[in-house]
C-alpha positions in Angstrom: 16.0 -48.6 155.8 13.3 -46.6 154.1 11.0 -44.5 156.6 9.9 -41.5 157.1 11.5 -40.9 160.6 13.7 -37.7 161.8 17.4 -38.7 161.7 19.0 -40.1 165.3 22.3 -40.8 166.5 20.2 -44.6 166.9 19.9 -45.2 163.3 23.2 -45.2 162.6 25.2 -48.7 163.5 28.5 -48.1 163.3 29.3 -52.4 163.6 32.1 -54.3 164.4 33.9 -53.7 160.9 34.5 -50.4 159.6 32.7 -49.5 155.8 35.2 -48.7 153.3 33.5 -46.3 152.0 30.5 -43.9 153.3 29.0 -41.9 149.9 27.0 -38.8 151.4 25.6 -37.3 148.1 22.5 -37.1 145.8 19.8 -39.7 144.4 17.6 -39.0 141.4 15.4 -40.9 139.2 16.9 -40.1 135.6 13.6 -39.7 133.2 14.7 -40.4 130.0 12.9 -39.4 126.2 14.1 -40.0 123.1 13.3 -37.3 120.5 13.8 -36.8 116.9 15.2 -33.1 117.7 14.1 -30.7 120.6 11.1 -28.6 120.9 11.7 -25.0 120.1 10.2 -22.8 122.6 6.6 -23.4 122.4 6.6 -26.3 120.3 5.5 -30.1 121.4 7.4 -32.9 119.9 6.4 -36.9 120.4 9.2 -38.7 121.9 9.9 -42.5 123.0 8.4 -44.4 125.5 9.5 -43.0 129.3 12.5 -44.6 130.6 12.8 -44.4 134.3 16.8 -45.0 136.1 18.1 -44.7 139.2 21.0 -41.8 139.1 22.4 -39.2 141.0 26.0 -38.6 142.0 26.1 -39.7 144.9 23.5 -42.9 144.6 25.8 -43.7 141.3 29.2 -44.0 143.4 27.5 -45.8 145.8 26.4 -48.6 143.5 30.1 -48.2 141.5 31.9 -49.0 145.2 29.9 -51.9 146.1 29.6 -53.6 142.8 34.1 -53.3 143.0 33.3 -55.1 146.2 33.8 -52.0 148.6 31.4 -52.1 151.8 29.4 -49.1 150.9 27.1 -47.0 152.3 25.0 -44.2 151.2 23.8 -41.1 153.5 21.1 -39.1 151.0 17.6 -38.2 151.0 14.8 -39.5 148.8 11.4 -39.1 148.7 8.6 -40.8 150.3 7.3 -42.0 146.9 7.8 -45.0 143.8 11.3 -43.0 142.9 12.5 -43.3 146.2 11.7 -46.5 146.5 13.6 -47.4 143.2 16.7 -45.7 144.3 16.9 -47.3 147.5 15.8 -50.9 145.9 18.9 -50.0 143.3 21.5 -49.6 146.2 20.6 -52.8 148.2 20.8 -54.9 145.1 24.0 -53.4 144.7 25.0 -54.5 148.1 24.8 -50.8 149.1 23.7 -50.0 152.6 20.8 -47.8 152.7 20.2 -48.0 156.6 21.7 -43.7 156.5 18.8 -43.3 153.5 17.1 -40.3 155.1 13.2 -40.3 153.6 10.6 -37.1 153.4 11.0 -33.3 153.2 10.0 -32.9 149.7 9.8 -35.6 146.7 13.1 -37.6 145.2 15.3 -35.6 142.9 14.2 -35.8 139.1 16.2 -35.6 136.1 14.5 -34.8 133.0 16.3 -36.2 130.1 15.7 -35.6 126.4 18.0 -37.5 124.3 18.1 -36.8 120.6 19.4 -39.2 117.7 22.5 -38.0 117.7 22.9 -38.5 121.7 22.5 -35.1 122.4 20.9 -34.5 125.6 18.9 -31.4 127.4 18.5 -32.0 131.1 16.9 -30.0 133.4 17.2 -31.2 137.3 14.7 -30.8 139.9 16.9 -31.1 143.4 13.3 -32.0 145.5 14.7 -34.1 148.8 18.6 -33.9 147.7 18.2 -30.0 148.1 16.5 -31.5 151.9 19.8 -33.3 152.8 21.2 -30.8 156.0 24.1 -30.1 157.9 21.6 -31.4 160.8 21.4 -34.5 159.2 25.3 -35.0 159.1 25.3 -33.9 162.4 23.0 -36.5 163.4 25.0 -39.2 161.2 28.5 -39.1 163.6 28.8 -42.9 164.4 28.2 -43.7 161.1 31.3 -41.2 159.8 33.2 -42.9 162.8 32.5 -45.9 161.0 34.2 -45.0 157.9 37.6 -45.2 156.0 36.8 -42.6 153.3 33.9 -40.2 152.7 32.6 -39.3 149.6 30.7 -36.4 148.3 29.7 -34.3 145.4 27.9 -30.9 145.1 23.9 -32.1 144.0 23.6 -31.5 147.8 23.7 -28.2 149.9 27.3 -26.5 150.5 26.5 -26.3 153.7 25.8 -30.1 153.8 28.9 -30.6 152.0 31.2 -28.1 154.3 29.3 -29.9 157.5 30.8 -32.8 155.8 34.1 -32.0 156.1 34.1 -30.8 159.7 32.4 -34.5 160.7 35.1 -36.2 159.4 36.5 -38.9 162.2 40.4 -39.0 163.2 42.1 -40.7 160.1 39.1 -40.6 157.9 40.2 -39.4 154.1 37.6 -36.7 152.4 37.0 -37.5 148.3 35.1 -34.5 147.1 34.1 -34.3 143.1 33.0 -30.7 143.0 30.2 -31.5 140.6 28.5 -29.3 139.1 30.8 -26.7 140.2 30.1 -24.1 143.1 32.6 -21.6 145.0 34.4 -24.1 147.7 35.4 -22.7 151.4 38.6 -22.8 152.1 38.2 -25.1 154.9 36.4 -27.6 152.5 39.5 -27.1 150.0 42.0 -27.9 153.1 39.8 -31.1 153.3 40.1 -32.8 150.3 42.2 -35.4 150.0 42.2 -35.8 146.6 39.7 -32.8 144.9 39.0 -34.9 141.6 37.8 -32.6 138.9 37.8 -32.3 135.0 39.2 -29.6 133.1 35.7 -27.7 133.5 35.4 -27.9 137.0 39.5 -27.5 137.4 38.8 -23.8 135.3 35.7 -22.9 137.0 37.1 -22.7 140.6 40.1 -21.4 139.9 38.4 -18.6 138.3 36.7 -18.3 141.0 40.0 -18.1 143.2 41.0 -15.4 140.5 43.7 -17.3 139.3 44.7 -18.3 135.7 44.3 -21.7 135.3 47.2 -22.5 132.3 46.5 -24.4 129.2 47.5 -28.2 130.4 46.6 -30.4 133.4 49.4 -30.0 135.6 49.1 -26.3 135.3 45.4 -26.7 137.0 47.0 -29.6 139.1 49.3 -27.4 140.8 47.3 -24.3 140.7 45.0 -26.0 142.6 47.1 -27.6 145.0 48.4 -24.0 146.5 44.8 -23.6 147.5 44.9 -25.8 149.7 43.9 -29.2 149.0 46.3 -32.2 149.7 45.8 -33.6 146.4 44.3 -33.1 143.5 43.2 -35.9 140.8 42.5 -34.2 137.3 40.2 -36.7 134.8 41.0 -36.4 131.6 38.5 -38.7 129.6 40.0 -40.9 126.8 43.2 -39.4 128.2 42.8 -40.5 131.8 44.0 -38.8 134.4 46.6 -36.8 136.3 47.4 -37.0 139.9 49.4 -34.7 141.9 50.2 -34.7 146.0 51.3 -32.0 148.1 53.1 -34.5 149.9 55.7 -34.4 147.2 55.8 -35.9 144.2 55.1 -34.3 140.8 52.8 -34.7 138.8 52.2 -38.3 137.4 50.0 -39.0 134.2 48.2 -42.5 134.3 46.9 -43.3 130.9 43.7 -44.5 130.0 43.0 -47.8 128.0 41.6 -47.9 124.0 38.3 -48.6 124.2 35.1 -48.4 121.9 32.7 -45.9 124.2 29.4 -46.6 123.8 28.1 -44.3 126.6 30.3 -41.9 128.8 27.2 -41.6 131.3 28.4 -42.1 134.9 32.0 -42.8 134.0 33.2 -40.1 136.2 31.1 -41.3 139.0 32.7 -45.1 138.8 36.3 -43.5 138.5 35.5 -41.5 141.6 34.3 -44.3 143.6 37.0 -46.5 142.9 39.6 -44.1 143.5 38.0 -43.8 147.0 37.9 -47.2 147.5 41.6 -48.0 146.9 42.6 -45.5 148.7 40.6 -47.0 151.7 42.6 -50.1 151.1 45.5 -48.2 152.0 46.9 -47.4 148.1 49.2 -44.6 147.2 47.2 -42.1 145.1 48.5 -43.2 141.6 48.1 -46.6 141.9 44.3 -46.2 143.1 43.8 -43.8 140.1 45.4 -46.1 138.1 42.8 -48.6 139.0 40.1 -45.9 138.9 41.2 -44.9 135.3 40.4 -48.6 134.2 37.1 -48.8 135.9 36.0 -45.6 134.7 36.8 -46.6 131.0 35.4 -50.0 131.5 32.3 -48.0 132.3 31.9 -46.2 128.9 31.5 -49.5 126.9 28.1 -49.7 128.0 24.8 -48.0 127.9 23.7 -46.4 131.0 25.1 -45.3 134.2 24.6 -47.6 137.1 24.2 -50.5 134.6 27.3 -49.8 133.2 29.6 -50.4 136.3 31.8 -53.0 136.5 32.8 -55.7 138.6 36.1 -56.0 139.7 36.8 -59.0 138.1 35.8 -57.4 134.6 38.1 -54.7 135.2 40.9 -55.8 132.9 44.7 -55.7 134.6 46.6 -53.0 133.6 
């Protein structure tokens, strides 16, 4: 639904069938330039022809889930404009609901992109309506949380959207947070999680934050982590895959990722993310739905682009 109305417990139809998945999380249209090198400061340069996509954290997982065949839906807040209308036209081709698709406040989050020959990028991110997204709107939003298996969200929103998050979370209902790009986390979000996914930046970042030495390997930040509260904890590891570790016992458990030729890493953490979530709706232990996850997500770096690059899953290759 695109409109520009204020958010009611009406707009939200919580149906027969539960979703598998409810993404509550960013949308940006990614402006992309190609450039010989980047301007120094004062400089101009001539780049390619503007390339418009639809991205954002959120809006990617969205589109991941539903294109894996998870019943997806997307609580965000766009713009009253052509990039808005993009974004939401993105997700319904997808198969994404965008009924929870909250519309005004300020225009849809941009991404500026340089890309240089070497694939080099410079971004700079304008939050617009994603920084509009408000604990008020979740709030409002509580028969479509009631509707869902797992929740899903990311940090390209308000932390106090994100920690209203975690309080609206139904009886039973799992919380999937990527905390990306990193912030300081409450501990009652921490205690949420269930898993925190994070790479080795994000892993160092808040445990620095916690004033705590994060170790040299993965299971060191695994575990680390895991006294701070959260239930689990997925660590991605790129070519290397990932690392999983449960406070419900268990050590840690590596789950290597397959050889493939990368083309574009864009978005790959966003389609590992939002398969994880999705297996783990379907009622997987946490290793086997990483395990799937880790395939998705490398499936997702052999082609250019984010969005465009996720996978079916059908093409995701058996382990």
């Amino acid at each position: 639904m695109y409109d520009n109305e204020d958010p009611a417990p009406s707009r939200y139809d919580p149906a027969p069938s539960r979703y598998d998945l409810l993404v509550v999380g960013s949308a940006n249209a990614d402006l992309v330039v190609g450039v010989e090198r980047r301007p120094a400061p004062g400089e101009t340069v001539l780049g390619s022809d503007l390339v418009v996509h639809p991205g954002g954290k959120g809006a990617n997982q969205a589109v991941a889930a539903a294109r894996l065949g998870a019943r997806t839906a997307l609580l965000a807040r766009v713009g009253d404009d052509a990039h808005g209308r993009l974004l939401c036209e993105s997700q319904r081709a997808a198969g994404v609901d965008t009924g929870p698709v909250l519309v005004g406040g300020a225009p849809t989050g941009v991404a500026l992109i340089t890309v240089d020959p070497s694939g080099d990028n410079s971004i700079v991110v304008s939050p617009g309506a994603n920084a509009r997204l408000t604990p008020a709107d979740i709030r409002a939003a509580g028969p479509l949380f009631a509707a869902a298996r797992i929740v899903s969200v990311q940090l390209e929103i308000p932390l106090e959207t994100v920690a209203e998050t975690a309080r609206a979370l139904a009886p039973g209902t799992r919380l999937v947070l990527n905390p990306s790009p990193p912030a300081p986390l409450p501990a009652d979000v921490l205690a949420a999680c269930d898993p925190l996914v994070v790479n080795e930046h994000e892993a160092r970042y808040i445990l620095g934050i916690l004033g705590q030495d994060a170790g040299s390997a993965p299971q060191d930040w695994a575990g680390a982590l895991l006294a701070h509260g959260p239930r689990s904890v997925v660590v991605t590891l790129g070519a290397g895959g990932a690392l999983v570790a449960d406070s419900r016992g268990g050590g840690p458990v590596h789950l290597p990722s397959p050889k493939v030729d990368a083309v574009d890493t864009t978005g790959a953490g966003d389609a590992f993310t939002a398969a994880l979530a999705w297996r783990l709706g379907l009622g997987e232990e946490l290793a086997e739905a990483a395990a799937f996850a880790v395939r998705v997500g490398a499936a997702a770096v052999t082609r250019q682009g984010a969005q465009a690059s996720f996978p079916t899953a059908q093409e995701v290759a058996a382990p």
